[in-house]
NUVOMI-483453 format. One line per 4 residues: number of its first residue (from 1); their letters; for each residue x, y, z of C-alpha. Coordinates in nm, 4 decimals. Example, Ala and Ser with C-alpha at 12.3 -4.5 7.8 and 13.67 -1.06 7.14 Angstrom:
1	as	1.2300/-0.4500/0.7800; 1.3670/-0.1060/0.7140
This chain:
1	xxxx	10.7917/-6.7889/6.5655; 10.9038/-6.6006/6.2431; 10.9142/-6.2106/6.2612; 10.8500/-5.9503/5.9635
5	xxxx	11.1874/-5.7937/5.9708; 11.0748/-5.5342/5.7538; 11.0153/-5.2038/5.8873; 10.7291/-4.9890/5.7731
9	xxxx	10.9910/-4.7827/5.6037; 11.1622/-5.0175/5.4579; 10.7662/-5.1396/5.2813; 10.7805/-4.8312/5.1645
13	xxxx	11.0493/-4.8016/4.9701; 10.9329/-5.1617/4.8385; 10.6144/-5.0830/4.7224; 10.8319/-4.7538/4.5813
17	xxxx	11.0355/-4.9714/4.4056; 10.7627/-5.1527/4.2436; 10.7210/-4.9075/3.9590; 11.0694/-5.0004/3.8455
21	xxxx	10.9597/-5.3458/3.8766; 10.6773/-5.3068/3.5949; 10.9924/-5.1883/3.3422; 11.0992/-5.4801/3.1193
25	xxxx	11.5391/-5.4819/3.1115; 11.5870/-5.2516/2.8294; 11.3296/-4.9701/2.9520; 11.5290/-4.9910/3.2982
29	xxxx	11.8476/-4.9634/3.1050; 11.7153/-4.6810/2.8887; 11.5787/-4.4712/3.2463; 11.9209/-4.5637/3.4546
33	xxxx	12.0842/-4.4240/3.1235; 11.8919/-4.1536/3.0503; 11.8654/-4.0479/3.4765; 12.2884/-4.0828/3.4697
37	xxxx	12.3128/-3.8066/3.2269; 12.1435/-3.6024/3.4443; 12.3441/-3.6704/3.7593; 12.6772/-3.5530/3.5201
41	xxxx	12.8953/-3.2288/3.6415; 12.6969/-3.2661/3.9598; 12.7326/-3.3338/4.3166; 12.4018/-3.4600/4.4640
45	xxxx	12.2622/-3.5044/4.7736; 12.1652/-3.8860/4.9136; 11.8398/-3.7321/5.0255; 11.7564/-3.5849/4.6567
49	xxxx	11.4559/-3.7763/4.5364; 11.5868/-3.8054/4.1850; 11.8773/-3.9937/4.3664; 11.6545/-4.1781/4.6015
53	xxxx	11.4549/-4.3421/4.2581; 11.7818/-4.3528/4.0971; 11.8956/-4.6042/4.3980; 11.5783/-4.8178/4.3688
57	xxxx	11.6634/-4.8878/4.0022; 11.9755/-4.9155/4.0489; 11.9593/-5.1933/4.2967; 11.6683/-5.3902/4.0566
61	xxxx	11.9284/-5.3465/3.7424; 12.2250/-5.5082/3.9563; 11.9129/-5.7853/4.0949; 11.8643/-5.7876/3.7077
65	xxxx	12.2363/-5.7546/3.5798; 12.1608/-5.5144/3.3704; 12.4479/-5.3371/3.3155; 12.6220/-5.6921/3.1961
69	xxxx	12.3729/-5.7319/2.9555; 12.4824/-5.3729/2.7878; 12.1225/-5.2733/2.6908; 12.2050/-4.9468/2.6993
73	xxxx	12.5443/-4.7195/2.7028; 12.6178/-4.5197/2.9743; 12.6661/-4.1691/2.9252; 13.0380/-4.0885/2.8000
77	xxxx	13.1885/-3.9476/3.1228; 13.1270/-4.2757/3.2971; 13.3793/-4.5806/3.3462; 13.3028/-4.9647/3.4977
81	xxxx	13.3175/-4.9627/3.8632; 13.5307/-5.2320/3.9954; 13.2569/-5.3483/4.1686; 13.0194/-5.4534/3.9601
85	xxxx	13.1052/-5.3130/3.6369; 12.7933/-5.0337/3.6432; 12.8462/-4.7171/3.5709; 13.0720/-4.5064/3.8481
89	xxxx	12.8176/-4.3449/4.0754; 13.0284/-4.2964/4.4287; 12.9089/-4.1780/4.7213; 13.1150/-3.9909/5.0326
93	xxxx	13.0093/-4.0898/5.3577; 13.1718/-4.0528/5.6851; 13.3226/-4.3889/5.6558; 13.5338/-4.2698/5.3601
97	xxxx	13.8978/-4.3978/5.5457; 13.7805/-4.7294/5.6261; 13.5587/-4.8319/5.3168; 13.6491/-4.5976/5.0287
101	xxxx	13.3820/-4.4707/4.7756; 13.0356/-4.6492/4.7762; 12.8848/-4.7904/4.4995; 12.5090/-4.6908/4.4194
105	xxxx	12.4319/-5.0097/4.2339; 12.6047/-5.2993/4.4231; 12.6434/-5.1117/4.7898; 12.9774/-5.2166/4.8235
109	xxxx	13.3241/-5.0317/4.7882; 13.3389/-4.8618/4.4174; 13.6160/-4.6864/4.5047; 13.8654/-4.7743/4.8222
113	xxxx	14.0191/-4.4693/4.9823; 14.4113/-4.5945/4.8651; 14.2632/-4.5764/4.4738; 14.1233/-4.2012/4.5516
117	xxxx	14.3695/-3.9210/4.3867; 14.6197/-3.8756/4.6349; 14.5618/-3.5060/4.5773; 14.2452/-3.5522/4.8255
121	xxxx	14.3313/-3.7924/5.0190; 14.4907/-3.5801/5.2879; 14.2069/-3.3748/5.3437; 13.9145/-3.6479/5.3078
125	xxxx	14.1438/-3.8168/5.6184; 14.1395/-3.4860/5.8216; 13.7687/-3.4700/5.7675; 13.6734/-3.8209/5.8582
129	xxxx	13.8860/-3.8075/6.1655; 13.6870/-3.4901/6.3113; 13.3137/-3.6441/6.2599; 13.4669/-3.9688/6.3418
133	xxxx	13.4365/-3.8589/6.7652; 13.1381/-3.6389/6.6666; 12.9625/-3.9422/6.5479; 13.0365/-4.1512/6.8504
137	xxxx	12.9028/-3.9583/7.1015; 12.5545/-4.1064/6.9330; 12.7035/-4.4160/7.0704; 12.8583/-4.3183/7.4236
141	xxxx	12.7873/-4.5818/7.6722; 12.6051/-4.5094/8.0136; 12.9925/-4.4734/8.1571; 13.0855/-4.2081/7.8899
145	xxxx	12.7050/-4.0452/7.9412; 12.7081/-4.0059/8.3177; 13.0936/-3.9062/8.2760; 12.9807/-3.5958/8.0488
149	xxxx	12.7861/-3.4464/8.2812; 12.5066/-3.3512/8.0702; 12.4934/-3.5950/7.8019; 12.1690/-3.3664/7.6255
153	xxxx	12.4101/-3.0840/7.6156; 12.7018/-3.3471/7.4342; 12.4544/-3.5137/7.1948; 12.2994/-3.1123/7.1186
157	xxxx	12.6943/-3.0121/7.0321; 12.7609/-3.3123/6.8782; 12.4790/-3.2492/6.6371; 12.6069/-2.9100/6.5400
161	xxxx	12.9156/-2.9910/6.4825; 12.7754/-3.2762/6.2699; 12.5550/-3.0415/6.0465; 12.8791/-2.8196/6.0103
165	xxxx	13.1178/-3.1135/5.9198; 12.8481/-3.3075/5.6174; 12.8066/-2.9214/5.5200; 13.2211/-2.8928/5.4802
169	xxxx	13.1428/-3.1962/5.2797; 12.8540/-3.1090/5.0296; 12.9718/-2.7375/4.9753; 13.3815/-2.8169/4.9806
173	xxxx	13.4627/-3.2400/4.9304; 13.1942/-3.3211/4.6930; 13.3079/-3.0476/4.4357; 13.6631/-3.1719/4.4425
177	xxxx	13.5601/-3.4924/4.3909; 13.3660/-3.3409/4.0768; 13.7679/-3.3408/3.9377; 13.8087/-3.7052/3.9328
181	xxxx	13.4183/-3.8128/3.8696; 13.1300/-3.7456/3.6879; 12.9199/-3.7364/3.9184; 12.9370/-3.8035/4.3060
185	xxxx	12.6476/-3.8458/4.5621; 12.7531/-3.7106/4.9236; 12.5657/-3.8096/5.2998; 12.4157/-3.5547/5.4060
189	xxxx	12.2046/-3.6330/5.7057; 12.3173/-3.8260/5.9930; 12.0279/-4.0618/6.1541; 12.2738/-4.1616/6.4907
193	xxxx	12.2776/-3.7714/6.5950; 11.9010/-3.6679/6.4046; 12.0628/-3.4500/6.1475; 11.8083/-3.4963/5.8691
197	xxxx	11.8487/-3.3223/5.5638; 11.7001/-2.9794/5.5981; 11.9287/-2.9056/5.9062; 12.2278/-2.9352/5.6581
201	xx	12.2051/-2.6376/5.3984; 12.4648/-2.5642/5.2368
C-alpha cells in the first residue's frame, strides 16, 4: 500500500512554493536576481524568511535551469558555483569538515572545505569538532543514555552549548566568511537538540 511521504510541513512549503511556480523563466530570473543583490555584504540567517523564499526559487530555477539559460545577470560580486553554475550562495552548517560549503540552488557541495581560504580553515575545523560531540548526544543510544546518568540533564547542556557554538558562528564565522563571499547563509537552529531560531541571538 503506497504512503504520502510528505509531511504536513513539507505541503507547506509546496503550496509556498507555488507562487514561484506562477512566474514564467525570465520573471524568476529577474526576482532570484533582483533578491541576490539584496543578500550582498551580508551574512543571513537560514531561518530569515527572505532566505527561506529565496530557497524555494532557487530550487524551481535549478528544476528550471535557469541560471543556464542566462535570463538574467547576477549581481557583480557573484561567481559560478562549481556545482551548478548559479550564482555562489554558501551556507555554513555544522557539517562544514566533511561536506564543505552548501549550495542554495542545487543542495549539494558549492564549496568543499579543502577549496575554503586556508586562512579559515583552522578555525572552521576547531569549531566543527566542538558541536560535533554536542550534536551527538541528540543521538546517544540507550547504552550512552543510561550511562549519563541523567540523560535530561545531558540533552539540557548539550542544547546550551549548542545555542552558544551556532551563535560563535553567526556573530564570528559568518563575517569572516563575508572576506571571501558575497554573501553567506549560516545554520542557525539545530532541530536534533530543539534549538530553534529565537534561542540563538546573536
Amino acid at each position: 500500500m503506497a504512503t504520502n511521504a510528505d509531511s504536513p510541513l513539507d505541503l507547506l512549503w509546496k503550496e509556498y512554493s507555488q507562487a514561484f511556480r506562477d512566474f514564467d523563466d525570465l520573471t524568476l530570473a529577474r526576482w532570484m536576481s533582483q533578491t541576490l543583490g539584496q543578500f550582498e555584504a551580508k551574512a543571513w540567517r537560514l531561518s530569515h524568511p527572505l532566505l527561506g523564499a529565496y530557497r524555494l526559487a532557487a530550487q524551481l530555477g535549478h528544476e528550471r535551469q535557469i541560471w543556464f539559460k542566462r535570463l538574467a545577470s547576477a549581481p557583480a560580486g557573484y561567481v559560478d558555483a562549481g556545482c551548478c553554475r548559479a550564482p555562489l550562495l554558501p551556507l555554513l552548517t555544522r557539517d562544514v569538515q566533511e561536506t564543505g560549503l552548501i549550495c542554495q540552488h542545487c543542495s549539494d557541495t558549492a564549496v568543499p572545505f579543502e577549496e575554503i581560504p586556508e586562512a579559515l580553515q583552522a578555525e572552521l575545523k576547531t569549531w566543527a569538532a566542538q558541536y560535533g560531540p554536542v550534536h551527538a548526544v541528540a543521538h546517544w543510544d540507550d547504552h550512552q543514555r543510561k550511562s549519563s546518568g541523567d540523560y535530561d540533564h545531558a540533552f539540557e547542556n548539550a542544547a546550551g552549548e549548542a545555542e552558544r557554538l551556532l551563535i560563535q558562528a553567526g556573530a564570528r564565522l559568518a563575517p569572516r566568511l563575508l572576506e571571501f563571499y558575497p554573501a553567506i547563509v549560516w545554520e542557525d537552529q539545530d532541530e536534533c537538540l530543539e534549538v530553534r531560531p529565537e534561542d540563538v541571538l546573536l
